[in-house]
N, C-alpha and C positions, 0 to 999 in steps of 0.2 A: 543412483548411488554415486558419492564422487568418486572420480577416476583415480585409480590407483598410483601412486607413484609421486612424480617431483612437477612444481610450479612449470607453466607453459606456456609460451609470448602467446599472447592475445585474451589469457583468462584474467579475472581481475582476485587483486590481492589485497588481505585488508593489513596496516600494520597498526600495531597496539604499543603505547606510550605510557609508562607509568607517569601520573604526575602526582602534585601533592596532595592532602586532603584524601587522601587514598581513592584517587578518580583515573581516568583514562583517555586518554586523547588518542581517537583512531582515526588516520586516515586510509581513503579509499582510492587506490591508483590502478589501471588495467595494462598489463604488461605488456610492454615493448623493450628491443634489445637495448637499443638507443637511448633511453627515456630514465630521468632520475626522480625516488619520491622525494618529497620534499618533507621534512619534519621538523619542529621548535628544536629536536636535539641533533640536528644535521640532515645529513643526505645522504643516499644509499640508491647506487647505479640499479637499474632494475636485472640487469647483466649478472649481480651479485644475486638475484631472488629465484632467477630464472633457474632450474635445475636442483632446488632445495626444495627437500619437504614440508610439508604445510604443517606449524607445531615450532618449525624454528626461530632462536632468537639470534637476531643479526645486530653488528654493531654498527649504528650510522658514523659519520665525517667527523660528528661533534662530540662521538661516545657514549650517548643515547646506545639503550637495547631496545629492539624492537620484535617483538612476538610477532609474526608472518603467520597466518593462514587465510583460507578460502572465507570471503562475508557470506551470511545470511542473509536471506532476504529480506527479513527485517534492517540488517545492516544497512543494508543495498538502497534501500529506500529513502533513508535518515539524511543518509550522506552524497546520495546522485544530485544531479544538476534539479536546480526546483525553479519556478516561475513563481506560480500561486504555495499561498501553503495548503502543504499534503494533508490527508487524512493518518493521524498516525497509526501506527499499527497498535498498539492497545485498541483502538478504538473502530479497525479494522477488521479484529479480532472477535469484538465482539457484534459488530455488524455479519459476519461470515458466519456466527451463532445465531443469531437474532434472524436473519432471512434463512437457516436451515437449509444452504446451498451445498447440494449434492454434485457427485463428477457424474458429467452427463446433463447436467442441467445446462440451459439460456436465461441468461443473464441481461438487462438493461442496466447501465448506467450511465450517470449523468451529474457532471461533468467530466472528464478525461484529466485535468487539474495537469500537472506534472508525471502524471503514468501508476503512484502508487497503489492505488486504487484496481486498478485494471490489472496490474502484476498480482494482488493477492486472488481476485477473480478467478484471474486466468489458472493460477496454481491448484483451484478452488473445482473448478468446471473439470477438468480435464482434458486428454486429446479428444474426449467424443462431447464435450460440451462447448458451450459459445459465449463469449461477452460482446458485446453492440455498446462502442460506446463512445458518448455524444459530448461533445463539446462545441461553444459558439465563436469561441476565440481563437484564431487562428495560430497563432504562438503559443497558447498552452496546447493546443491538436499539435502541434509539429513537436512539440515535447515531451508531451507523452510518449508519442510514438518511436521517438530517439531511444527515449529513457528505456522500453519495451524492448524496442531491439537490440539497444546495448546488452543487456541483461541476457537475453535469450544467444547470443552469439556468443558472450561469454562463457554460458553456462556448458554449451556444446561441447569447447574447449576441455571446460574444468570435468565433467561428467561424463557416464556411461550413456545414458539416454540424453533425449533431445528434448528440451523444453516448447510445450505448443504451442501449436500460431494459430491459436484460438481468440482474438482478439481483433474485431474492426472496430477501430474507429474511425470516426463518423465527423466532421465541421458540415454542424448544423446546428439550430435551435429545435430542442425537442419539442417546445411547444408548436413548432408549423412542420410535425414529423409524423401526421395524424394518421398520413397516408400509406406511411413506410410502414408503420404498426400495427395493418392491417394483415398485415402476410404474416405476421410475425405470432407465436405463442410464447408467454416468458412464464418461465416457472419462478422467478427473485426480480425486483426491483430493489437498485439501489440509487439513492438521492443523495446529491454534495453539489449543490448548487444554491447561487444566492436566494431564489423562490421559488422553492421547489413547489409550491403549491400549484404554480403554472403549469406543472409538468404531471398533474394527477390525474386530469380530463383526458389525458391524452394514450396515458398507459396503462388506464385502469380496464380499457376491454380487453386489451392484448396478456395482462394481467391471469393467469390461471383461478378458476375458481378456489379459495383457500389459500393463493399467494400471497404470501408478503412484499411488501414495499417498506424498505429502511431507509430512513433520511437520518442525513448526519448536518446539526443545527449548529450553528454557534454561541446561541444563547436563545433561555427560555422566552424569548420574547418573541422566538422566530416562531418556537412551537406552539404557542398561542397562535399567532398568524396562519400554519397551517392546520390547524383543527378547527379553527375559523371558517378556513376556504372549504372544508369537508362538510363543515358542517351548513354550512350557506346553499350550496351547491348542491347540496344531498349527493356525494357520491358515496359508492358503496365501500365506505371501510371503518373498518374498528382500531380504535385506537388502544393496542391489547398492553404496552408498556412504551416509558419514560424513562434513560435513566443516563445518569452522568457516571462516565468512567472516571476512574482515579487511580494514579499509579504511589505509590511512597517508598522509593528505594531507601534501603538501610547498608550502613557499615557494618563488620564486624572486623572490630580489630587484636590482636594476637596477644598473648599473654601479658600483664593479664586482661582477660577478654574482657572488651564493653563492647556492646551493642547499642547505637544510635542511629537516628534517621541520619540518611549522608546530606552533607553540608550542598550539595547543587540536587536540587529538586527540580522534577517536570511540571513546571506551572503550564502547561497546555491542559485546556481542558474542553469538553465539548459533549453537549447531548442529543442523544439517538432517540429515534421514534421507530416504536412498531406500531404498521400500517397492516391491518389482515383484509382481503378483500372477502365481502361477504353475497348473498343472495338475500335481496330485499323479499320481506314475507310479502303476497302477491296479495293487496288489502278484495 
């Protein structure tokens, strides 16, 4: 639960921006005494945030009002430092449905990207579960695992409880990780990587009998590719659903009401495979 009471140097604060078209400009800054946010409608010493409850609307330099409170995780993600692009959280969301990840569960994934990933995991597993998770590039590995910690140190801060440090990750290529994945049992497999089909030989023993394996694709021509490589290979999985998420936020605006789709739409889009590992009939 969050911590009761007023904003505190080291948590992070989101601030909210009306702007026109009835949209919102939020930025994400993590409190110091010293340190000013910066906004299109001026500047606001974090001195001034420090000690105000979370809900209040503060005036910036420029006369900008800014709505202060604690980001979500979802926030968290959107707006932290990124390398690669993230897996958004729509599509996170429905990845964390799609593999049926339980608290207490072991988790693979693959790639570590910027940390998003691994943050909703880790949310996902709990303090008695595990995520393992691999990346080959040594700049998005050192930025996840920023992103991870920033997140987790803050959250200390802002909250009663302590968020888990259920998360290794790992600079390696999972495909020459054959070895490591011998010790290992994963009840979810999650894929975000350029070919993931490289990566199916590999995790498919350590794989729970009836596991899932979710891969997140960026277009249907990838998933052609890996139900190619399945099928070529004869590994053991079912290809049990396909599907593209899609978001369509709307307006509503104030007497008299009209409801319309809003003028800035989420053109990200991207499709998910489920992968269920099966037991070949014994011919």
């Amino acid at each position: 639960a969050p911590r009761p009471g007023a904003f505190r140097a080291g948590e992070l604060a989101l601030a909210e921006v009306r702007r026109k078209h009835n949209s919102t400009l939020k930025v994400l800054c993590r409190l110091a005494a010293e340190a000013v946010l910066s906004s299109p409608g001026g500047v606001l010493p974090h001195r001034d945030i420090i000690g105000q409850l979370p809900g209040q609307v503060l005036r910036a330099s420029g006369g900008a009002r800014l709505l202060l409170r604690r980001p979500s995780l979802e926030e968290y993600v959107l707006l932290m430092p990124r390398g690669p692009t993230i897996a958004y959280p729509k599509d996170i969301s429905a990845m964390l449905m799609m593999a049926d990840i339980h608290p207490g569960d072991t988790v693979l994934e693959t790639g570590s990207g910027s940390g998003a990933m691994s943050l909703f995991l880790s949310r996902a597993v709990g303090p008695k579960g595990r995520v393992l998770s691999y990346e080959i590039r040594d700049d998005h590995h050192s930025l996840a695992k920023k992103n991870y910690r920033h997140w987790r140190s803050a959250w200390e801060i802002g909250h009663m409880d302590e968020w888990p440090d259920n998360v290794e990750f790992i600079l390696k290529d999972i495909s020459t990780a054959a070895a490591d994945m011998k010790s290992v049992t994963l009840d979810a497999v999650v894929l975000d990587m350029l070919n993931p089909q490289n990566a199916l030989p590999v995790v498919h023993p350590s794989l729970k009998q009836g596991g899932v394996c979710a891969v997140y694709l960026a277009n249907i021509t990838q998933v052609i590719d890996l139900l190619d490589r399945v099928r070529s290979c004869k590994l053991p999985f079912l290809c049990e659903r396909i599907i593209e998420v899609t978001h369509r936020s709307w307006s509503v605006l104030p007497v008299p009401y009209i409801a319309r789709p809003s003028h800035l739409q989420e053109a990200h889009s991207a499709f998910l495979t489920k992968l269920r590992k099966f037991r070949p009939l014994l011919s």
